[in-house]
Structure formats: C-alpha cells, structure tokens
DSSP file (Angstrom, degrees, kcal/mol; ACC not computed):
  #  RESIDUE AA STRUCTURE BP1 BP2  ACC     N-H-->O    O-->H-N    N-H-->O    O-->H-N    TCO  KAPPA ALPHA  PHI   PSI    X-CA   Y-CA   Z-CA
    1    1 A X              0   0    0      0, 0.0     2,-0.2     0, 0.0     0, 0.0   0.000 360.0 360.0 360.0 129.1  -21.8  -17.8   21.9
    2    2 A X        -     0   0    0      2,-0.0     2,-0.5     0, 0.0     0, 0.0  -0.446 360.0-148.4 -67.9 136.4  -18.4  -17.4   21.3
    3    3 A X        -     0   0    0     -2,-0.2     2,-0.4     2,-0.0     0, 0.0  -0.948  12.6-154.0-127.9 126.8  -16.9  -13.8   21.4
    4    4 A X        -     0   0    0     -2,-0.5     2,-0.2     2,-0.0    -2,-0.0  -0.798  12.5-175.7 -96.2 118.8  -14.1  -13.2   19.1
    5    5 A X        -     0   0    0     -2,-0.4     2,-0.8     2,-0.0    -2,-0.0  -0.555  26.5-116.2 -93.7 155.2  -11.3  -10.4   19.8
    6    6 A X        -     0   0    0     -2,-0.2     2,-1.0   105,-0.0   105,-0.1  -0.855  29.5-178.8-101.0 136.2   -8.6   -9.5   17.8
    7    7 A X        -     0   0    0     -2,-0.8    -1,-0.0   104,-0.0    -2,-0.0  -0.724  12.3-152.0-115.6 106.7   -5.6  -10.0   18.9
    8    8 A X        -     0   0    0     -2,-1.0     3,-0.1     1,-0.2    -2,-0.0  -0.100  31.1-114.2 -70.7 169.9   -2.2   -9.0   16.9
    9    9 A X  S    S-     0   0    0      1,-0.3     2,-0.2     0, 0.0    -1,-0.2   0.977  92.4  -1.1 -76.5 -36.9    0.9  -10.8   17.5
   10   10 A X  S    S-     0   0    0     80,-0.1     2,-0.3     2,-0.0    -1,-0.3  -0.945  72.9-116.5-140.2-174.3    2.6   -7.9   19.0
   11   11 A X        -     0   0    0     -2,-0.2     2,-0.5    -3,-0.1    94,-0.2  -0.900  18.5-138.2-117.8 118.4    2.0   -4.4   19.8
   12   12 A X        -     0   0    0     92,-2.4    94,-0.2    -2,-0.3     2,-0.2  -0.689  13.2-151.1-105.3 111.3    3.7   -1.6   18.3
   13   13 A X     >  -     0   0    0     -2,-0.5     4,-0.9     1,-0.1     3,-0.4  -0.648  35.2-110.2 -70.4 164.1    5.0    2.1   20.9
   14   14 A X  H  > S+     0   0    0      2,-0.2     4,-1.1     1,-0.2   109,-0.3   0.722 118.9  58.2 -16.0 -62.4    5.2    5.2   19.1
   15   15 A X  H  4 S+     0   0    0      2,-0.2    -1,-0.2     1,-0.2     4,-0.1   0.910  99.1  56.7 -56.0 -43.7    8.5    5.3   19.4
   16   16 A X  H >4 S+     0   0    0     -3,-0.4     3,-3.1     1,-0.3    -1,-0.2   0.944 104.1  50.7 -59.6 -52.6    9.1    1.9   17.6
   17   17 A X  H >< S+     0   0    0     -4,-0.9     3,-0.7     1,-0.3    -1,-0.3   0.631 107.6  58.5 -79.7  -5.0    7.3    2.8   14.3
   18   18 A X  T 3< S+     0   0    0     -4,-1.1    -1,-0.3     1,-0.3    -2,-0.2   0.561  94.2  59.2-102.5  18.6    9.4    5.9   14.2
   19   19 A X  T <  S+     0   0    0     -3,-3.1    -1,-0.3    -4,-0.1    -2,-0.2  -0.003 104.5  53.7 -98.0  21.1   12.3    4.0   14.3
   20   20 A X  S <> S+     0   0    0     -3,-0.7     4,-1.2     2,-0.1    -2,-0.2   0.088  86.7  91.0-141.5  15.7   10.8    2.4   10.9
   21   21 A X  T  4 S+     0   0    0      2,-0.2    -2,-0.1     3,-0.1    -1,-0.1   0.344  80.1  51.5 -83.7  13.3   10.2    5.7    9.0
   22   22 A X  T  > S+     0   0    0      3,-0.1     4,-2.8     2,-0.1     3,-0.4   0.622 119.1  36.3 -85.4 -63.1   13.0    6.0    7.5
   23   23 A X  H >>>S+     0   0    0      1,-0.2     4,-4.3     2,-0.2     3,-1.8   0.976 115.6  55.3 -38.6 -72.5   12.8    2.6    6.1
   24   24 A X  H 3X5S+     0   0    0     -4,-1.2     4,-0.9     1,-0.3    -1,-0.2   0.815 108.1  47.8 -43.2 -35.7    9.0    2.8    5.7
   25   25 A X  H 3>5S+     0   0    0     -3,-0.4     4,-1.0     2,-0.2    -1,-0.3   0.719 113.7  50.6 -96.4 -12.8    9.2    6.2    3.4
   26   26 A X  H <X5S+     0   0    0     -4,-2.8     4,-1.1    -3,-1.8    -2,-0.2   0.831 114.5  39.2 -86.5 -31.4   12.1    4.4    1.2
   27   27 A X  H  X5S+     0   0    0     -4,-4.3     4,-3.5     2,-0.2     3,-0.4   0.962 120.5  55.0 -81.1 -34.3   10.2    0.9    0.5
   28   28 A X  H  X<S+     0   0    0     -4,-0.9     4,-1.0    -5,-0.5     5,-0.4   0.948  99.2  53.1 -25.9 -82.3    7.0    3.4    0.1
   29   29 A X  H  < S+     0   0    0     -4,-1.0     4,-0.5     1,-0.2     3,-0.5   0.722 113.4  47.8 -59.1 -35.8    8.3    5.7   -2.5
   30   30 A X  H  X S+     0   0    0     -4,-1.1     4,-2.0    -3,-0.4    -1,-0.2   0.867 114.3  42.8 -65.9 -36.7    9.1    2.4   -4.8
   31   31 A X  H  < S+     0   0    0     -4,-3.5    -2,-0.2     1,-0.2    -1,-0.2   0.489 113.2  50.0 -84.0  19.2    5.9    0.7   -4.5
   32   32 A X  T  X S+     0   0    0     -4,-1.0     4,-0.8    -3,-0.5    -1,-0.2   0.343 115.8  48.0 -88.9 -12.4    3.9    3.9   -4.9
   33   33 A X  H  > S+     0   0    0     -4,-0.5     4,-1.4    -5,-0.4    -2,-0.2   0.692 114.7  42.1 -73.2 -28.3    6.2    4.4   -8.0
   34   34 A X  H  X S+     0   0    0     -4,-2.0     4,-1.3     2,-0.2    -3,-0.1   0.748 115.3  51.7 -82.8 -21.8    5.7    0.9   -9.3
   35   35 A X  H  > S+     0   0    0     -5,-0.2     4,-4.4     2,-0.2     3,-0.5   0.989 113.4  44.5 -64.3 -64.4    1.9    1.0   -8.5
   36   36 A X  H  X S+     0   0    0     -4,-0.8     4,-2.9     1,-0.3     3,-0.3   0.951 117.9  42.0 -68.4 -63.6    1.4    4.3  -10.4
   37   37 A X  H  X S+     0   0    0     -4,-1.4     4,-1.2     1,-0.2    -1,-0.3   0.720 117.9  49.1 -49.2 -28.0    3.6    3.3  -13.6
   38   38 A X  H  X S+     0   0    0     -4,-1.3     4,-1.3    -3,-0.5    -2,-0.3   0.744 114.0  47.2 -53.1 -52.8    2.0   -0.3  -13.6
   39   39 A X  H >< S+     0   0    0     -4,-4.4     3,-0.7    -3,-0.3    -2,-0.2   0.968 108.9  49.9 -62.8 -51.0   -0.9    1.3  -13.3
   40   40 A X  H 3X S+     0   0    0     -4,-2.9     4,-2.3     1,-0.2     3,-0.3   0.791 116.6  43.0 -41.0 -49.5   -0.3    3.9  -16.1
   41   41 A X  H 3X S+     0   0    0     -4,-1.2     4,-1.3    -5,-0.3    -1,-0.2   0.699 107.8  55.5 -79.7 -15.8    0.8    1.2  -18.6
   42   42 A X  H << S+     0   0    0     -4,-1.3    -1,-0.2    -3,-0.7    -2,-0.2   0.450 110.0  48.4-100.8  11.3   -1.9   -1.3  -17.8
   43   43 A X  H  > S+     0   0    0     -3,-0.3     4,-1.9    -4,-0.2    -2,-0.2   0.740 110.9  52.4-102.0 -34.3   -4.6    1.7  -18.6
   44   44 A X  H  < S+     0   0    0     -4,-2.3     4,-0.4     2,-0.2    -2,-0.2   0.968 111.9  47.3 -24.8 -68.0   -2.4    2.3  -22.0
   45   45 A X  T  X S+     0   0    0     -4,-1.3     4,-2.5     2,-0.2     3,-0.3   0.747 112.9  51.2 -48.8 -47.6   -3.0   -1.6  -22.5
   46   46 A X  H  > S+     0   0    0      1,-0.2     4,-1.8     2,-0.2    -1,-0.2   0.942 110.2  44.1 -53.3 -55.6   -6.6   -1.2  -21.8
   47   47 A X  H  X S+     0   0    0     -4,-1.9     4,-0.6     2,-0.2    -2,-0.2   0.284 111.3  50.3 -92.4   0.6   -7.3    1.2  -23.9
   48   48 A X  H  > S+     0   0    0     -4,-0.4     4,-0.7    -3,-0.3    -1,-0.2   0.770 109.9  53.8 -83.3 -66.3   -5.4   -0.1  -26.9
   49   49 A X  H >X S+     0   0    0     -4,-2.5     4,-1.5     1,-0.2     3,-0.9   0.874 108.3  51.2 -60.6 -41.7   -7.1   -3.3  -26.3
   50   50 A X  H 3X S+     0   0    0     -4,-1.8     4,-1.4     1,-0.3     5,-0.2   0.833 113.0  45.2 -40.0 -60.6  -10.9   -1.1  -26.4
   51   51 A X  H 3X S+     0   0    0     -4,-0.6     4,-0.5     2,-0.2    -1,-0.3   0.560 107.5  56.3 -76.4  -6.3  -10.1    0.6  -29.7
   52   52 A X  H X<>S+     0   0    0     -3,-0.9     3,-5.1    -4,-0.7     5,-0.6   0.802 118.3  38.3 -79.7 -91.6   -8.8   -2.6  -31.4
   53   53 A X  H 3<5S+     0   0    0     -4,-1.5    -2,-0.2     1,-0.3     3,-0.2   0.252 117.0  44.7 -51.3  -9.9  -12.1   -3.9  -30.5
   54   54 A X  H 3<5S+     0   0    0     -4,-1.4    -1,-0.3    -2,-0.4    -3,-0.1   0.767 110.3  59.4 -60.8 -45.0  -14.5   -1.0  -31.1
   55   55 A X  T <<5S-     0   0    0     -3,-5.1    -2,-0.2    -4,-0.5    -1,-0.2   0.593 118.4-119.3 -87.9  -3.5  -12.6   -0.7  -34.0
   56   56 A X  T   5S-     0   0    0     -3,-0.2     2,-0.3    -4,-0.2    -3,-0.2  -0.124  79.7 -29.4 104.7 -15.9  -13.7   -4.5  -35.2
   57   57 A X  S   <S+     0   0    0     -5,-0.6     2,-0.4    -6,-0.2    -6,-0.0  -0.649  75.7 165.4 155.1 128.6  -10.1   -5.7  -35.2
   58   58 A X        -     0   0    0     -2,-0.3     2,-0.4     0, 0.0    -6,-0.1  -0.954  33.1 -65.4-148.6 169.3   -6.7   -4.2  -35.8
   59   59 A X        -     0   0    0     -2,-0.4     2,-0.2    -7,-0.1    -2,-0.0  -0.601  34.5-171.9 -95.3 159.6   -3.3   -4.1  -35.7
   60   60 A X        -     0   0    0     -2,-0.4     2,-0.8    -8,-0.0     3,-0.1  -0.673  38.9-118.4-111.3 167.0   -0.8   -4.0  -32.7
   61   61 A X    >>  -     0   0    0     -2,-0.2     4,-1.3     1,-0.1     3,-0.6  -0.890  33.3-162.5-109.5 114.2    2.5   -3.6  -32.4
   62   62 A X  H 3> S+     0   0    0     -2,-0.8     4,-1.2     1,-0.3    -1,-0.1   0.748  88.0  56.4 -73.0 -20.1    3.0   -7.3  -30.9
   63   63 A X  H 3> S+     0   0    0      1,-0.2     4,-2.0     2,-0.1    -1,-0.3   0.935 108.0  42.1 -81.4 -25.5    6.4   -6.2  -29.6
   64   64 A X  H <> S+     0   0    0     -3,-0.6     4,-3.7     2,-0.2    -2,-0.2   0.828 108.8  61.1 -67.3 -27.2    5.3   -3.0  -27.5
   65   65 A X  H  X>S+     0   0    0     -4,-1.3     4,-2.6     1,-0.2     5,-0.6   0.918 106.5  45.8 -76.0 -54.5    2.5   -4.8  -26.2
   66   66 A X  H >X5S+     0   0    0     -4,-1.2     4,-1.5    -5,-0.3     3,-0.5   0.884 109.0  50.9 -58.6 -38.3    4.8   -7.1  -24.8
   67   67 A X  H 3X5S+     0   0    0     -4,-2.0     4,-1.5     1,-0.2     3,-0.4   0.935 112.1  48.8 -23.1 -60.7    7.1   -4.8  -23.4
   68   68 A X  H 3X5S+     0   0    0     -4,-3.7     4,-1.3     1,-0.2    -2,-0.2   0.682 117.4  42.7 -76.1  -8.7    4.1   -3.0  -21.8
   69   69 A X  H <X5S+     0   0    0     -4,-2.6     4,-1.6    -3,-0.5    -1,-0.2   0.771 114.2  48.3-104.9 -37.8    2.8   -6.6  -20.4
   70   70 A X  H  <<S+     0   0    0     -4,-1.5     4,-0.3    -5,-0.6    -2,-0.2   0.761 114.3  52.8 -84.2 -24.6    6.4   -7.9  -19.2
   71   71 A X  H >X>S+     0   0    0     -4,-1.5     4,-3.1     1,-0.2     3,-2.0   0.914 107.5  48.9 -76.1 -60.0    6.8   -4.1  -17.4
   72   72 A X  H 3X5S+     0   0    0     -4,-1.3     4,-3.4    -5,-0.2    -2,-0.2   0.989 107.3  52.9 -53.8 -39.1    3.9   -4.4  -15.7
   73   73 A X  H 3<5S+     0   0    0     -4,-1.6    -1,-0.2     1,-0.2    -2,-0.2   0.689 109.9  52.2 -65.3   0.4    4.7   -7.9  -14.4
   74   74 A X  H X>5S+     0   0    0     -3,-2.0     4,-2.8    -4,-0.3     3,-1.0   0.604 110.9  43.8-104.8 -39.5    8.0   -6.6  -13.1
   75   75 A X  H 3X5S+     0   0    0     -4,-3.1     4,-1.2     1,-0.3     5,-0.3   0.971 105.7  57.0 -93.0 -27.3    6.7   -3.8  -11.2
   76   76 A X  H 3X<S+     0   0    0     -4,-3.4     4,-1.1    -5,-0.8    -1,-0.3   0.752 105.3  56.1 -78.8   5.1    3.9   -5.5   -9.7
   77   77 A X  H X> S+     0   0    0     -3,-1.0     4,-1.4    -5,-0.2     3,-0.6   0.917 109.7  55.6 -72.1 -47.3    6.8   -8.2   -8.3
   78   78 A X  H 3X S+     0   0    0     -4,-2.8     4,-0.6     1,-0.3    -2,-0.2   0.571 105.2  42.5-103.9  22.0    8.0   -5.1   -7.0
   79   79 A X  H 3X S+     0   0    0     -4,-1.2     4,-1.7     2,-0.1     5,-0.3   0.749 110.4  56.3 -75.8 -28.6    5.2   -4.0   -5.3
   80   80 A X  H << S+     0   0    0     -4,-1.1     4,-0.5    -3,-0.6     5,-0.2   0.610 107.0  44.8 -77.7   0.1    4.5   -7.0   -3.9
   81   81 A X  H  X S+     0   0    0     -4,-1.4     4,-1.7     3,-0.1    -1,-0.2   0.717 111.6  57.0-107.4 -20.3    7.9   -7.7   -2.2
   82   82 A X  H  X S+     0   0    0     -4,-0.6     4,-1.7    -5,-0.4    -2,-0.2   0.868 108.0  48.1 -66.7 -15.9    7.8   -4.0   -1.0
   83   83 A X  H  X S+     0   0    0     -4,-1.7     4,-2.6     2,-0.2    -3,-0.2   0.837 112.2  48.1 -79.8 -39.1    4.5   -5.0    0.5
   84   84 A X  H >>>S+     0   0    0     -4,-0.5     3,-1.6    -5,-0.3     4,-1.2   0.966 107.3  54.2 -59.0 -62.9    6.1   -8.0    2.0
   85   85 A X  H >X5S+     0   0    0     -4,-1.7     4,-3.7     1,-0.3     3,-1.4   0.779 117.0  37.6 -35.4 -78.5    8.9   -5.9    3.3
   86   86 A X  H 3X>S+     0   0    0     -4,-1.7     4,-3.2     1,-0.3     5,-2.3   0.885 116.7  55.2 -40.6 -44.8    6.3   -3.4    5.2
   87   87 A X  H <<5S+     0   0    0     -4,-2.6    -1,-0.3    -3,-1.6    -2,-0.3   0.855 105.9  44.8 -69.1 -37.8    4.4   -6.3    6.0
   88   88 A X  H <<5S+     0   0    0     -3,-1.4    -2,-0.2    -4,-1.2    -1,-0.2   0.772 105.4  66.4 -35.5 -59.3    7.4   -8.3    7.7
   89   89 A X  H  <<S-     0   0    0     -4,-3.7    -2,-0.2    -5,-0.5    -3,-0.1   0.966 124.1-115.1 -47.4 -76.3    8.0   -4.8    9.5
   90   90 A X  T  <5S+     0   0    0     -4,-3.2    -3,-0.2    -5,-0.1     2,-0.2   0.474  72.2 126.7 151.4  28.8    4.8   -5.7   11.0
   91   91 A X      < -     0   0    0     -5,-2.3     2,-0.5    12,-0.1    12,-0.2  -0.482  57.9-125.7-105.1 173.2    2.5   -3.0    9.6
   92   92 A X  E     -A  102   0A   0     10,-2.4    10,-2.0    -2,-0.2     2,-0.7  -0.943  22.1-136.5-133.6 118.0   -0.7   -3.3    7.8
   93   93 A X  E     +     0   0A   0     -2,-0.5     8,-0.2     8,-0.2     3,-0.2  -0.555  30.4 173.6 -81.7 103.8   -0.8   -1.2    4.1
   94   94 A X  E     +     0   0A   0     -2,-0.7     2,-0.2     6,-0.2    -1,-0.2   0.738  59.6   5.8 -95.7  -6.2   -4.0    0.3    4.2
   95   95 A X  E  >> -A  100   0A   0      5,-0.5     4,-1.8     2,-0.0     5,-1.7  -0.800  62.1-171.5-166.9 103.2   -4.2    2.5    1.3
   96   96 A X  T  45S+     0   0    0      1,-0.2   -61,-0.1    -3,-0.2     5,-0.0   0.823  84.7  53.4 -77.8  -3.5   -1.4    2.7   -1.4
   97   97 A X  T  45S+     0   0    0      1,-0.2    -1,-0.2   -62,-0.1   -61,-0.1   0.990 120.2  35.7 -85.8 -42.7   -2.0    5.2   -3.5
   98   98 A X  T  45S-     0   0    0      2,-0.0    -1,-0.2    19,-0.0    20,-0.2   0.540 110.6-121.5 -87.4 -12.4   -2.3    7.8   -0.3
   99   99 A X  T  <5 +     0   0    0     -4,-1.8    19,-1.4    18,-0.2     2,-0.3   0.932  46.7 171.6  85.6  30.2    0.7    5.7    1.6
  100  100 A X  E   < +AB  95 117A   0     -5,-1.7    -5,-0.5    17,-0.2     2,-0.4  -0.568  14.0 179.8-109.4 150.6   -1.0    4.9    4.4
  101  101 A X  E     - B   0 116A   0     15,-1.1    15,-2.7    -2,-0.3    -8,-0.2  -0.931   8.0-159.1-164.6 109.9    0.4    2.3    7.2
  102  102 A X  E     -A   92   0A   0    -10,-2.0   -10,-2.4    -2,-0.4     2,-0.3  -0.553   4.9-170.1 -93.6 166.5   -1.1    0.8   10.8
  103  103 A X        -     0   0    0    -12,-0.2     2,-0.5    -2,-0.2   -11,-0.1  -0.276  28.7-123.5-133.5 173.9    0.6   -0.5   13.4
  104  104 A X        +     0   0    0     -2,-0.3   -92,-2.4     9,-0.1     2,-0.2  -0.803  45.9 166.9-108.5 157.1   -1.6   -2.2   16.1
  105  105 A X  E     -C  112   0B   0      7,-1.9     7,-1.5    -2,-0.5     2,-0.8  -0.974  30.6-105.2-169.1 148.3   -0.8   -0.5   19.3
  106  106 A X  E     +C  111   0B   0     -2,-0.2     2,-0.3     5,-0.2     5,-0.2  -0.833  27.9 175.4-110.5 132.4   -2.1   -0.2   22.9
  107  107 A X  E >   -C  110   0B   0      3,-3.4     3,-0.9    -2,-0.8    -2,-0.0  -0.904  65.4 -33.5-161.8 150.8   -3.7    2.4   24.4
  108  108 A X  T 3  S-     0   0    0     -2,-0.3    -1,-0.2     1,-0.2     3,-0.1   0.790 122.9 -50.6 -20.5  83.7   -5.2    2.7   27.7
  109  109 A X  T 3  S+     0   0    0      1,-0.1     2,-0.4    -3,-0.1    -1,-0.2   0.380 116.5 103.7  87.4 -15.5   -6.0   -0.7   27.5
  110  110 A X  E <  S-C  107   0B   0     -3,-0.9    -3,-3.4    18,-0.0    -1,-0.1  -0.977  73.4-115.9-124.6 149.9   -7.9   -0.9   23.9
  111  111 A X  E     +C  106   0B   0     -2,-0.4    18,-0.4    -5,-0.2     2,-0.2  -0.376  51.4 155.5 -70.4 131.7   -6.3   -2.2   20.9
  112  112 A X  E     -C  105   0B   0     -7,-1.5    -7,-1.9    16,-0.2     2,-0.5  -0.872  39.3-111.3-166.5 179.0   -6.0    0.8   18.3
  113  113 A X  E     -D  127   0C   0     14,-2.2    14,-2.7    -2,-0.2     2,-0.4  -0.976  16.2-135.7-141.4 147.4   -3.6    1.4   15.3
  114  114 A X  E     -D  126   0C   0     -2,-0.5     2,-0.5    12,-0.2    12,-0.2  -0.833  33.9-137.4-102.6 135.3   -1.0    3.9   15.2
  115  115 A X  E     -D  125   0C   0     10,-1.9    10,-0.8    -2,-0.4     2,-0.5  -0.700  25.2-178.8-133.3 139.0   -1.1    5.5   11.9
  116  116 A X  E     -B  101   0A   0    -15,-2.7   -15,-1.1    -2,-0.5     2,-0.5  -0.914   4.7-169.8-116.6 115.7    1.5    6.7    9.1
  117  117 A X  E >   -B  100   0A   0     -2,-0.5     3,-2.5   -17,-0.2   -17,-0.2  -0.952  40.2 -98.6-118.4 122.8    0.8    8.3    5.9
  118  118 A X  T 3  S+     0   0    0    -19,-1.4     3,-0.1    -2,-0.5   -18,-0.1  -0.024 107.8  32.5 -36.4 120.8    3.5    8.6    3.7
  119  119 A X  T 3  S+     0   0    0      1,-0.5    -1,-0.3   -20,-0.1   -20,-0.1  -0.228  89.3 123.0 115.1 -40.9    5.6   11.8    3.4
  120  120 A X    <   -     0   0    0     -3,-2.5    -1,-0.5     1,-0.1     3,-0.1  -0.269  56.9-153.7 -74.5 136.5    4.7   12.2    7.3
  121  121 A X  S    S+     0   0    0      1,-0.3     2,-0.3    -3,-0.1    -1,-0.1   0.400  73.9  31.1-104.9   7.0    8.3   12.5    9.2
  122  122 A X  S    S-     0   0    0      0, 0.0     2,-1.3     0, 0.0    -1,-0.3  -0.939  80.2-111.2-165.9 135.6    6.5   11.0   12.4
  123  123 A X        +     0   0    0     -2,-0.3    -7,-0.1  -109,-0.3  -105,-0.1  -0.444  50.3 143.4 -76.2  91.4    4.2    9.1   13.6
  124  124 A X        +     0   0    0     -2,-1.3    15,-4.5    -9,-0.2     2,-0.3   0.592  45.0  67.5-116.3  24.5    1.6   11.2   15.2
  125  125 A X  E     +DE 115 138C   0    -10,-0.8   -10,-1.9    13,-0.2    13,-0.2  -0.785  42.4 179.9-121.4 159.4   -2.0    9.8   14.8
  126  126 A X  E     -DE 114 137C   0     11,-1.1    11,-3.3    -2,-0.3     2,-0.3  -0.882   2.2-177.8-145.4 151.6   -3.9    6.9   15.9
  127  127 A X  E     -D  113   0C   0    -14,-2.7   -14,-2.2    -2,-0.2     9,-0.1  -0.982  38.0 -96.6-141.8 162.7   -7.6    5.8   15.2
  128  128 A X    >   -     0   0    0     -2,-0.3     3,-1.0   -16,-0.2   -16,-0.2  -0.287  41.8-101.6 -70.4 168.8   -9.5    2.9   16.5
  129  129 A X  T 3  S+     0   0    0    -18,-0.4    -1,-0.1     1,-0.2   -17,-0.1   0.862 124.3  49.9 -82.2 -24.5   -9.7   -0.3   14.3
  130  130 A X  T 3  S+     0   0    0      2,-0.1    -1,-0.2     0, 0.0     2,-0.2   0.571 107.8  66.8 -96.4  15.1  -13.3    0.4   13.1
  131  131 A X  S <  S-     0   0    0     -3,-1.0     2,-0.2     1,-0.1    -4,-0.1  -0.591  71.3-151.4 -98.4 171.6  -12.2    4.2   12.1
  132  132 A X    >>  -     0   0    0     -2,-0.2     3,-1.9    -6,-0.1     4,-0.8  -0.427  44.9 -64.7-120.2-143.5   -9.9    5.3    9.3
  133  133 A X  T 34 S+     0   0    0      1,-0.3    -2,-0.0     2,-0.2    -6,-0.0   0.272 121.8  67.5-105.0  36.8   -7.9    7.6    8.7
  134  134 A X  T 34 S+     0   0    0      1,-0.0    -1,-0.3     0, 0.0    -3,-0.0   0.566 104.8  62.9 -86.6 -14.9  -10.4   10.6    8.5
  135  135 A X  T <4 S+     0   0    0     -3,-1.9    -2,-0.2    -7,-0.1    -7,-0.1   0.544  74.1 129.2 -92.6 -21.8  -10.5    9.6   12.0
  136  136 A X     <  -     0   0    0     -4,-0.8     2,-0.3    -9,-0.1    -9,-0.2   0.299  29.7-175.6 -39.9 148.1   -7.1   10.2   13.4
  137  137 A X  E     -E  126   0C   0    -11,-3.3   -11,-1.1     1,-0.0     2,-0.2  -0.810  32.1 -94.4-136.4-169.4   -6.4   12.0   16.4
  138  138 A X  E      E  125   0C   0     -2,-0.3   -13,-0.2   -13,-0.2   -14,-0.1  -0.360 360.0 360.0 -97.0 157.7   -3.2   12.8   17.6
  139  139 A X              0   0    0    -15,-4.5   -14,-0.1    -2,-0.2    -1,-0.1   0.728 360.0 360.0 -93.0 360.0   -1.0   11.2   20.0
C-alpha cells in the first residue's frame, strides 16, 4: 500500500503572507462585493422566475431580466479572476463569504496552513489541514 502525503509546491513564513495583506484585503473586498451583489441579483432572478411560475405564466420585463443576467455574468468574471489572482499568490480561498485564506506552511516539521480572514491586519493563526478555522491557534 501506497501512502500518499500532501505535499504543496512551496511553503509559505509568517512573514511572507503578511507581506500579501495588503494585496489580499484589496482583491478580497472586490470579490466579496461581486459575490454578494451576484448573489443578490441572481436571488431577485430566482424569485421572479418562482412567481412567474406559481403564478401559471406571466410577464417579464425581458430587458431587466437581461440586465440582471448579463450583471451577474460580469461579476462572477470578476470573482473568478480575483480568485485566480489569490490563487496565483499561492493561497487557497477557503470560505468567501467570511474571507478566509490558507497558506500551507511548516511547522515543527508538520505541514499546517497559516490562516487569514479577511479584515484581519495580520496573519496570526494557523490550524492543521484536517481542522478549520474554529480551530486556529495563534502563532
């Protein structure tokens, strides 16, 4: 039997990922703005669509719906290139709606992730890879 580890491509200090909060809390705060308004418009959309059909059939206003369809497709490009962007950085987006951002990092000797929640002005938790982040401790 084969035993598999993980192994990241590199390993992130402390120090390093706080040189990528400033950065990290500006691509943040637009994809957790585009998430939330994307989100907002495509429960609009939903729920539009639910009462047409409840309602046996209705009218729309075909041009608003398209606005709201063509906005959402814009803001989820731009979550997804903010995700690339984070992702590039070399962090792993674990929870957008809270902001939340690993690192893999070592320490003493086991593979653990150094952990960033948006609005935080430093990185000073870590949890092991099969905790989250109720789990943090401190560095």
């Amino acid at each position: 039997m084969v035993a598999w580890a993980f192994m990241a491509e590199r390993y992130f200090e402390p120090a390093e990922v706080q040189r990528l909060v400033p950065t990290l809390t500006r691509v943040m705060t637009g994809v957790m703005r585009a998430n939330e308004e994307a989100t907002r418009i495509a429960g609009r959309l939903e729920a539009e669509r639910e009462r047409i059909g409840l309602a046996g059939g209705g009218m729309i206003d075909r041009a608003a719906w398209k606005a709201g369809t063509d906005r959402v497709a814009q803001l989820t490009e731009t979550v997804q290139a903010g995700l690339g962007e984070i992702t590039g950085m070399g962090g792993t987006i674990k929870d957008l709606a809270l902001g939340l951002v690993d690192f893999p990092h070592l320490r003493d000797g086991r593979i653990v992730n150094l952990c960033w929640k948006y609005g935080e002005t430093a990185v000073s938790h870590w949890h092991g890879l099969d905790e989250g982040f109720a789990h943090r401790k401190p560095l």
